[in-house]
Biopython code that builds the backbone (N, CA, C, O; Angstrom):
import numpy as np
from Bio.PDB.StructureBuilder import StructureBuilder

atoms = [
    (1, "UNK", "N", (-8.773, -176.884, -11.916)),
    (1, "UNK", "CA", (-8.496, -176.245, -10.642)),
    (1, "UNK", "C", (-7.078, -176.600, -10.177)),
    (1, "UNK", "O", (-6.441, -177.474, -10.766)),
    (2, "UNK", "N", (-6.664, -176.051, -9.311)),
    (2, "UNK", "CA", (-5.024, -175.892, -9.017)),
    (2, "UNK", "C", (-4.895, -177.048, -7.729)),
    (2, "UNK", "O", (-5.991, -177.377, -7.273)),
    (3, "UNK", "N", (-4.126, -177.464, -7.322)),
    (3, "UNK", "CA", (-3.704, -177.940, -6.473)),
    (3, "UNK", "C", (-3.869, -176.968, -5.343)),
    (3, "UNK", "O", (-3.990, -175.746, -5.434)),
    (4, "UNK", "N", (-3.850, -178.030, -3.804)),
    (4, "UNK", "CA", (-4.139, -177.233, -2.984)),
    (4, "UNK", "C", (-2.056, -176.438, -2.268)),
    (4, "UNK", "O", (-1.605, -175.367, -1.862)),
    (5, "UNK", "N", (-1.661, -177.514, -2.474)),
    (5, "UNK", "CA", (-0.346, -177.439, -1.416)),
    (5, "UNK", "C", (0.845, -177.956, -3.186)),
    (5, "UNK", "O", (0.742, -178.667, -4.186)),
    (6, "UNK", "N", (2.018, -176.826, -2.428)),
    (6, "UNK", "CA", (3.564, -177.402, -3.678)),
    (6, "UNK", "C", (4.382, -177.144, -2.703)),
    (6, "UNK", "O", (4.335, -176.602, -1.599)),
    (7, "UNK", "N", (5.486, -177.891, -3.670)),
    (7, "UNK", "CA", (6.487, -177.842, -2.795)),
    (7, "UNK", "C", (7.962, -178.163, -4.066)),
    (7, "UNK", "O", (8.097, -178.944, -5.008)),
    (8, "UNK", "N", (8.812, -177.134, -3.463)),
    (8, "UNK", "CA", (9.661, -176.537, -4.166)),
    (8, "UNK", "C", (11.151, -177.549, -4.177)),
    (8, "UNK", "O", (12.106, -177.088, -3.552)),
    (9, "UNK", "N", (11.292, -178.639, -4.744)),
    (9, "UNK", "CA", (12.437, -179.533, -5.079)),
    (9, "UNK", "C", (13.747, -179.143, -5.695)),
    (9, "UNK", "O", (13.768, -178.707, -6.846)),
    (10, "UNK", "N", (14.821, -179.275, -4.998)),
    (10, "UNK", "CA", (15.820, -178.775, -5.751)),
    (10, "UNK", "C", (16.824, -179.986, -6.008)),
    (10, "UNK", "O", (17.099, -180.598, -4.976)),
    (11, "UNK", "N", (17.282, -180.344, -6.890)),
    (11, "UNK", "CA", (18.333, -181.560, -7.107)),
    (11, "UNK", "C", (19.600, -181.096, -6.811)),
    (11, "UNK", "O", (20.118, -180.095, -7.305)),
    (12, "UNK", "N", (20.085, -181.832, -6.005)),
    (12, "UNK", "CA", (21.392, -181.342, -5.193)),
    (12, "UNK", "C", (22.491, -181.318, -6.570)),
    (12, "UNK", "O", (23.240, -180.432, -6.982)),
    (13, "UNK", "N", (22.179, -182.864, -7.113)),
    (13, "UNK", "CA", (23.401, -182.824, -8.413)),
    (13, "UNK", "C", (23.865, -181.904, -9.472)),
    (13, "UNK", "O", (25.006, -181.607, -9.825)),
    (14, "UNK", "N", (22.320, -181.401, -10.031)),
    (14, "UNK", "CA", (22.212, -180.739, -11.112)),
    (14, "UNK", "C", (21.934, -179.295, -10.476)),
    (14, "UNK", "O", (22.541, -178.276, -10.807)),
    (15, "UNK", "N", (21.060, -179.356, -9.643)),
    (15, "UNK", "CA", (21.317, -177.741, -9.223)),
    (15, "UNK", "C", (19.504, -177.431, -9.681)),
    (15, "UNK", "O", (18.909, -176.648, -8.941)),
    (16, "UNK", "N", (18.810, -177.975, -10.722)),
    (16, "UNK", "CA", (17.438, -177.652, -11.528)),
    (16, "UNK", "C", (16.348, -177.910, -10.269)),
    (16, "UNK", "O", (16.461, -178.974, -9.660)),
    (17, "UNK", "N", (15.491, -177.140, -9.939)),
    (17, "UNK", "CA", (14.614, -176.659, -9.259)),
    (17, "UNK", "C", (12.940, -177.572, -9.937)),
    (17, "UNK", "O", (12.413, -177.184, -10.979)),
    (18, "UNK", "N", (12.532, -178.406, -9.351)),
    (18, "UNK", "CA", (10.982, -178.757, -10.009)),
    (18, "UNK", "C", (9.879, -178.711, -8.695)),
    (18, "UNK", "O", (10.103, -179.136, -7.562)),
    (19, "UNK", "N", (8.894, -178.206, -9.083)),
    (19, "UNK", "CA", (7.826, -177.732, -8.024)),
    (19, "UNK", "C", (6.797, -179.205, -8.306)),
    (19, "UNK", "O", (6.332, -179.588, -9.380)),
    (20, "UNK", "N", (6.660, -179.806, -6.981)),
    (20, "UNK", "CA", (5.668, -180.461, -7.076)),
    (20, "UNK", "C", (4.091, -180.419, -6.127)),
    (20, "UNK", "O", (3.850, -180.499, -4.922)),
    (21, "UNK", "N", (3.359, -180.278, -7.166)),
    (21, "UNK", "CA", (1.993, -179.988, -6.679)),
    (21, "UNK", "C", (1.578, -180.644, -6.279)),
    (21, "UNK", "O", (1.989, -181.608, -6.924)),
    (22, "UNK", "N", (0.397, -181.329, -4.961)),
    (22, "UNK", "CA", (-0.127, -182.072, -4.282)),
    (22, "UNK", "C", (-1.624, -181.580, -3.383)),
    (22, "UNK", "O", (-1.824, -180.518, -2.793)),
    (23, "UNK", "N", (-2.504, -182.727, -3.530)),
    (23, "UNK", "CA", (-3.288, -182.301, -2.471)),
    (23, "UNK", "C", (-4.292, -181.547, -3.618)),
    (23, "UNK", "O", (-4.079, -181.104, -4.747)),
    (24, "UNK", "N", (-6.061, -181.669, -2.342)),
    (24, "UNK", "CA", (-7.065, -181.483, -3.478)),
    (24, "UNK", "C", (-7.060, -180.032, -2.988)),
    (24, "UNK", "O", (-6.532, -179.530, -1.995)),
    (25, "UNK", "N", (-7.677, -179.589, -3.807)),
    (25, "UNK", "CA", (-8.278, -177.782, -3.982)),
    (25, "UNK", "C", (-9.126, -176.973, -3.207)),
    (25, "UNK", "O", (-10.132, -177.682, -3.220)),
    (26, "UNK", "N", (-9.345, -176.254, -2.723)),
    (26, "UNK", "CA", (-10.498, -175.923, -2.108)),
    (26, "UNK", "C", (-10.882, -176.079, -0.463)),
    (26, "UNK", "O", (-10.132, -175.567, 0.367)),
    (27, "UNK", "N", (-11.489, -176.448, -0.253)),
    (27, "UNK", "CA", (-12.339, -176.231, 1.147)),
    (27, "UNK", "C", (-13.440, -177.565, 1.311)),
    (27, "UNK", "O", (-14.191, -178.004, 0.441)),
    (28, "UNK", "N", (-13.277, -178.025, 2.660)),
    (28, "UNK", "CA", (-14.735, -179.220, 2.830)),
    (28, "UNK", "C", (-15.933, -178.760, 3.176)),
    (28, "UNK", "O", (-16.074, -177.732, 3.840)),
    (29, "UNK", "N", (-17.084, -179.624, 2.672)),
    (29, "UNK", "CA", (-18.411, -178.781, 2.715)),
    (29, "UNK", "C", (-18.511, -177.709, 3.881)),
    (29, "UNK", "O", (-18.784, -176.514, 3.777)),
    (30, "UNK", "N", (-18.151, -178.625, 5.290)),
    (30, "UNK", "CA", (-18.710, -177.636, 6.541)),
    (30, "UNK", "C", (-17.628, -176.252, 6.377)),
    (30, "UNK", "O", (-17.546, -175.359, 7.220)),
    (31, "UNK", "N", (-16.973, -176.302, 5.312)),
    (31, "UNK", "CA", (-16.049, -174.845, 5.533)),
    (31, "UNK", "C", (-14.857, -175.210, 5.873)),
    (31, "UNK", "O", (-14.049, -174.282, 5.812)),
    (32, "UNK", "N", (-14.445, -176.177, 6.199)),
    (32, "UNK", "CA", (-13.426, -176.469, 7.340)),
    (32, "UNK", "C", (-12.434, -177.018, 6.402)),
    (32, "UNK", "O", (-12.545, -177.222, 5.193)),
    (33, "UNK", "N", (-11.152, -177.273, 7.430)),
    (33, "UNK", "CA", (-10.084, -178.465, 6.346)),
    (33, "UNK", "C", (-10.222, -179.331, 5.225)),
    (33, "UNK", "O", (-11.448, -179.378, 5.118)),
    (34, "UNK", "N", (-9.788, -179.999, 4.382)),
    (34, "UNK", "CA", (-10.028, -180.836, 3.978)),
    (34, "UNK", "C", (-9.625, -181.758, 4.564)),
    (34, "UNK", "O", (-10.460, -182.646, 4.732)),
    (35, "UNK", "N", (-8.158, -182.016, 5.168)),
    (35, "UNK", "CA", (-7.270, -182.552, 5.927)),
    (35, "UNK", "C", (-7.527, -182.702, 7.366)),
    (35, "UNK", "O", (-7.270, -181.819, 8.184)),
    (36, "UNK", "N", (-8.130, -184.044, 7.706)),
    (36, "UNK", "CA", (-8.514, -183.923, 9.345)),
    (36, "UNK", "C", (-7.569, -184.890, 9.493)),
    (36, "UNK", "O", (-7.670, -185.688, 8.561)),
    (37, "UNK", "N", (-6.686, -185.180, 10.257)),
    (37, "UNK", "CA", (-5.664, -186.453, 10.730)),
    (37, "UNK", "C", (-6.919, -186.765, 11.396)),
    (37, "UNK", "O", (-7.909, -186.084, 11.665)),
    (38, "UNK", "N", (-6.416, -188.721, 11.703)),
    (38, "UNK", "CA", (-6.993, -188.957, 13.425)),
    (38, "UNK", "C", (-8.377, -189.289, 13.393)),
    (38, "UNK", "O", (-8.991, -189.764, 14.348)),
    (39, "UNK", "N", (-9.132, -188.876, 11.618)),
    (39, "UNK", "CA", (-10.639, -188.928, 11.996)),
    (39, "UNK", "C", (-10.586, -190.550, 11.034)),
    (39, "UNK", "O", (-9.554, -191.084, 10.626)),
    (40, "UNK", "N", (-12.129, -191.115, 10.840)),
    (40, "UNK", "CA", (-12.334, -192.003, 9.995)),
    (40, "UNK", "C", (-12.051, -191.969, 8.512)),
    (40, "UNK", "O", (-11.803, -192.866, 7.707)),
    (41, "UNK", "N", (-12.178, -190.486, 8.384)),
    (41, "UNK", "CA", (-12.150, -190.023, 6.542)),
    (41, "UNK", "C", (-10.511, -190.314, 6.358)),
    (41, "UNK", "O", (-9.922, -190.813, 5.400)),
    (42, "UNK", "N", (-9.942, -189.763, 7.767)),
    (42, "UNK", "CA", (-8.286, -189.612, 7.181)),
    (42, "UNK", "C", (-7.959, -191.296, 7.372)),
    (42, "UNK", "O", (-7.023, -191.726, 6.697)),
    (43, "UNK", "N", (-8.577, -192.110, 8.123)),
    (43, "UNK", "CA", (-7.796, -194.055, 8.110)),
    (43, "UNK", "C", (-8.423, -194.313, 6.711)),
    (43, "UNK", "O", (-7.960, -195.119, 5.903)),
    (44, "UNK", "N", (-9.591, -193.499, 6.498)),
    (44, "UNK", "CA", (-10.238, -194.442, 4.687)),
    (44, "UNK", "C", (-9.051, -193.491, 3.654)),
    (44, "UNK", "O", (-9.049, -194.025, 2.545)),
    (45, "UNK", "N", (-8.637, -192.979, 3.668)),
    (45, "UNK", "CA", (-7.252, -191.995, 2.793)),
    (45, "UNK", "C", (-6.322, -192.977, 2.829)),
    (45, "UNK", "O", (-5.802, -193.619, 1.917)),
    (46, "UNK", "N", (-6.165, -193.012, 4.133)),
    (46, "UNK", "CA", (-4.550, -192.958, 4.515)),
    (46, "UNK", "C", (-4.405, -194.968, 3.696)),
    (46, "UNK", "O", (-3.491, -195.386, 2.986)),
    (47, "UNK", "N", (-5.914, -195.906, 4.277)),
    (47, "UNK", "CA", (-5.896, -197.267, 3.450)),
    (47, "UNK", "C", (-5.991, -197.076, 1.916)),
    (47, "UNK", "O", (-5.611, -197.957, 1.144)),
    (48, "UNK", "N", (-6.425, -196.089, 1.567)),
    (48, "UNK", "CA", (-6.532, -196.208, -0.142)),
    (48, "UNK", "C", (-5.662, -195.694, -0.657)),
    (48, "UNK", "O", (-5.540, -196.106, -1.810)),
    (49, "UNK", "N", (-4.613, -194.617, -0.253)),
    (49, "UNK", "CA", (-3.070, -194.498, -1.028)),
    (49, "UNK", "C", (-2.415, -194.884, -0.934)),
    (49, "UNK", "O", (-1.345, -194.559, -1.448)),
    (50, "UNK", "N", (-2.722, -196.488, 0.274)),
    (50, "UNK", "CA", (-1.194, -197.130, 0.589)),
    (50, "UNK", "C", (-1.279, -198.176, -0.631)),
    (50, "UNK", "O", (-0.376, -198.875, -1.089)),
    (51, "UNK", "N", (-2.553, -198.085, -1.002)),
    (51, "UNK", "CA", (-2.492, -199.560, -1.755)),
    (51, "UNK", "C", (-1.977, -199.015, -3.450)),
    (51, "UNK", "O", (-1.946, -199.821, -4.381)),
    (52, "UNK", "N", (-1.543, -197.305, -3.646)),
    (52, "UNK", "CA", (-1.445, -197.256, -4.308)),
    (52, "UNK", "C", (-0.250, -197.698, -5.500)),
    (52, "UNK", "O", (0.834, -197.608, -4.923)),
    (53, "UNK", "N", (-0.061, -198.087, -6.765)),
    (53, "UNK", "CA", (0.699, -198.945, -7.294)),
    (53, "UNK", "C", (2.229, -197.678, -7.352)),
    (53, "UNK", "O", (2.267, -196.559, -6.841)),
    (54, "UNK", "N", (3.173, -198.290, -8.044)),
    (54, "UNK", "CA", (4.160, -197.474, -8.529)),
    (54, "UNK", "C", (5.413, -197.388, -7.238)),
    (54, "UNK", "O", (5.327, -198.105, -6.241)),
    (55, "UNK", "N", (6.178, -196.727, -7.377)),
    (55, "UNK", "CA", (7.333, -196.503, -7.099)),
    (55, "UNK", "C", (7.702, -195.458, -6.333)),
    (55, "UNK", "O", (8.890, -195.133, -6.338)),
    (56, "UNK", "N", (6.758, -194.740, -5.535)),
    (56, "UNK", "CA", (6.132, -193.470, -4.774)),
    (56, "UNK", "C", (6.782, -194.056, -3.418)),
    (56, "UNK", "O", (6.943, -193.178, -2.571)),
    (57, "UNK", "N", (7.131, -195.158, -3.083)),
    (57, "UNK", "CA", (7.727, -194.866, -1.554)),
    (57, "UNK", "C", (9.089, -194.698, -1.544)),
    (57, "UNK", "O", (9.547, -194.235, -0.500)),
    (58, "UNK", "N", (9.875, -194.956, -2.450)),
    (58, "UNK", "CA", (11.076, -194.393, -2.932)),
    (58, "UNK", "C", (11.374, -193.382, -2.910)),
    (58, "UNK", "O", (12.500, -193.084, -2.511)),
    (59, "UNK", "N", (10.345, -192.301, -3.397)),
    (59, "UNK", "CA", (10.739, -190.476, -3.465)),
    (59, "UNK", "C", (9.686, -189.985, -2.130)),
    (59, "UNK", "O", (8.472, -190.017, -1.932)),
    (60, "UNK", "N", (10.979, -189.490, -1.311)),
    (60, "UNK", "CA", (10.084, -188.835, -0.404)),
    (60, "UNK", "C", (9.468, -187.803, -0.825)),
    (60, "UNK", "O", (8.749, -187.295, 0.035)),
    (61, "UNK", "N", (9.475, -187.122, -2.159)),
    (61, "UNK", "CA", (9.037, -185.790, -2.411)),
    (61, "UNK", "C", (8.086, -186.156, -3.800)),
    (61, "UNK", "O", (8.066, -185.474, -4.825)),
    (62, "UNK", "N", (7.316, -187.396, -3.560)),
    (62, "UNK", "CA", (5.969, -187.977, -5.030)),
    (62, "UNK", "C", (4.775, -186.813, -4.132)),
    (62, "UNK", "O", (5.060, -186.431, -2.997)),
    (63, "UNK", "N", (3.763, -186.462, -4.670)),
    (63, "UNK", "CA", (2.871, -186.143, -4.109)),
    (63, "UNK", "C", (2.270, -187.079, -3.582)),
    (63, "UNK", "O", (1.339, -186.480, -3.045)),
    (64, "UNK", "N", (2.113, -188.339, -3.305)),
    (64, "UNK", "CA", (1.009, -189.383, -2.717)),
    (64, "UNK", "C", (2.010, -189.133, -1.187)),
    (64, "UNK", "O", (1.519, -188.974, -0.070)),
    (65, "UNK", "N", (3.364, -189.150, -1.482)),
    (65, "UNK", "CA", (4.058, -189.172, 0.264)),
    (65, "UNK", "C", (3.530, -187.820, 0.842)),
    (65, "UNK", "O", (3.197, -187.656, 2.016)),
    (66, "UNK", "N", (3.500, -186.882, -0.131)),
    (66, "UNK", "CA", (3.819, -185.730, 0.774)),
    (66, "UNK", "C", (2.131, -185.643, 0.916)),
    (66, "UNK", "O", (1.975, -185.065, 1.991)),
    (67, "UNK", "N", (1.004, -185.891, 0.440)),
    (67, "UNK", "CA", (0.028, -186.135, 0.896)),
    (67, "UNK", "C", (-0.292, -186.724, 2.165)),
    (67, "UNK", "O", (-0.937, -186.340, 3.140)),
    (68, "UNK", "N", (0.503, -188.027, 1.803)),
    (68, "UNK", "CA", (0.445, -188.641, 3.360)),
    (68, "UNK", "C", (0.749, -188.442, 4.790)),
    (68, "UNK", "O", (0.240, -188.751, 5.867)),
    (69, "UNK", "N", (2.087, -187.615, 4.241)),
    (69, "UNK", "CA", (2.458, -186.558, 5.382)),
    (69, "UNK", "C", (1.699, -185.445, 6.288)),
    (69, "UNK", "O", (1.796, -185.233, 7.497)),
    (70, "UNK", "N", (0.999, -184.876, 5.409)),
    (70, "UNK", "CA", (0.038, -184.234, 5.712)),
    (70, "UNK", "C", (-1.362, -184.830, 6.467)),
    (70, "UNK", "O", (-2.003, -184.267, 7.353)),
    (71, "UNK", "N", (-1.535, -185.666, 6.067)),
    (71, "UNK", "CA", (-3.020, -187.014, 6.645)),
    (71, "UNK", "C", (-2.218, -187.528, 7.671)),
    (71, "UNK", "O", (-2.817, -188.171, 8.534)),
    (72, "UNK", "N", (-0.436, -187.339, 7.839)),
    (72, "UNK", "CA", (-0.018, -188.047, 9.132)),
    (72, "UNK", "C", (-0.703, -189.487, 9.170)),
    (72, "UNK", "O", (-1.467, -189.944, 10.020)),
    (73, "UNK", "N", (-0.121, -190.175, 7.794)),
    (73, "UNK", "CA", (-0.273, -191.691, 8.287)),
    (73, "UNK", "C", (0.940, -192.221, 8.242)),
    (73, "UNK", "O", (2.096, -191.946, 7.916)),
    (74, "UNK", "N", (0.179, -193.215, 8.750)),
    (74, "UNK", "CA", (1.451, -194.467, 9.844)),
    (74, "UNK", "C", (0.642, -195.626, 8.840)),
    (74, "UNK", "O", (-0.568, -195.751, 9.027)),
    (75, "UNK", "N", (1.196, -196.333, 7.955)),
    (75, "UNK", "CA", (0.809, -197.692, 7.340)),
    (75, "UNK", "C", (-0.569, -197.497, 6.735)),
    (75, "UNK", "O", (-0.756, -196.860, 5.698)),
    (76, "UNK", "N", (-1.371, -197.991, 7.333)),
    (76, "UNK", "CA", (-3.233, -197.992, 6.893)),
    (76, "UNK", "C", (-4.354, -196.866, 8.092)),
    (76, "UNK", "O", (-5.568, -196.663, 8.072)),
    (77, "UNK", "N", (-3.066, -196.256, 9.184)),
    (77, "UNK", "CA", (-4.287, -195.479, 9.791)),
    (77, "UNK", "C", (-3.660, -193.885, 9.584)),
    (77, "UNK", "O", (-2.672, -193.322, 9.112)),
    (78, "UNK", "N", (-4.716, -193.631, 10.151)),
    (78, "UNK", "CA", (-3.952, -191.562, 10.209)),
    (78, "UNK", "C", (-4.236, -191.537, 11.777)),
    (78, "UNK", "O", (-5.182, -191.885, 12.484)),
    (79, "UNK", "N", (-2.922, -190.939, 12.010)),
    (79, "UNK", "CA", (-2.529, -190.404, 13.442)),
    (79, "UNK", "C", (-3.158, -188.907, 13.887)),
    (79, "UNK", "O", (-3.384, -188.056, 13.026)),
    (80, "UNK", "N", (-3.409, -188.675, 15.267)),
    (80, "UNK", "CA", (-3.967, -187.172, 15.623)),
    (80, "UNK", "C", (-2.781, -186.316, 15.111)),
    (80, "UNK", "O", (-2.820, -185.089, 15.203)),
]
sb = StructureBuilder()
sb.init_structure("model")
sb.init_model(0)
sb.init_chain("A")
sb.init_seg("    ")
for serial, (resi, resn, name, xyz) in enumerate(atoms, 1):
    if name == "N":
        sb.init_residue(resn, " ", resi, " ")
    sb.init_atom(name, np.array(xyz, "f"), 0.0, 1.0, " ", f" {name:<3s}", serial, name[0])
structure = sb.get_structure()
């Protein structure tokens, strides 16, 4: 299945264009967002990708940031 959300990167140096995909697929059971800021589901997200390993807070444009962006977290909680 495809990603839900991309986003279109362009390297200023080289000029080469790379699309990065992010974010799950689909729809949440009740129909609704997957993405709720502000609720309990988005502080249990927003604590389990901070702890994630690697070199992702460096590129503002990794999918785990631009995920986070979206969940609108601040450290270990998600904001309204």
């Amino acid at each position: 299945m495809e990603k839900r959300f991309k986003k279109v990167v362009k390297n200023p140096e080289t000029g080469r264009t790379k699309t990065v995909r992010y974010g799950q697929a689909g729809k949440a059971k009740d129909g609704g967002d997957r993405i709720r800021p502000g609720t309990k589901k988005g502080d249990a997200y927003c604590a389990r990708s901070a702890e994630i390993k690697g070199d992702w807070k460096d590129d503002p444009n990794s999918p785990n940031n631009l995920s986070r962006k979206k969940w609108k977290c601040r450290g270990k909680k998600s904001m309204k």
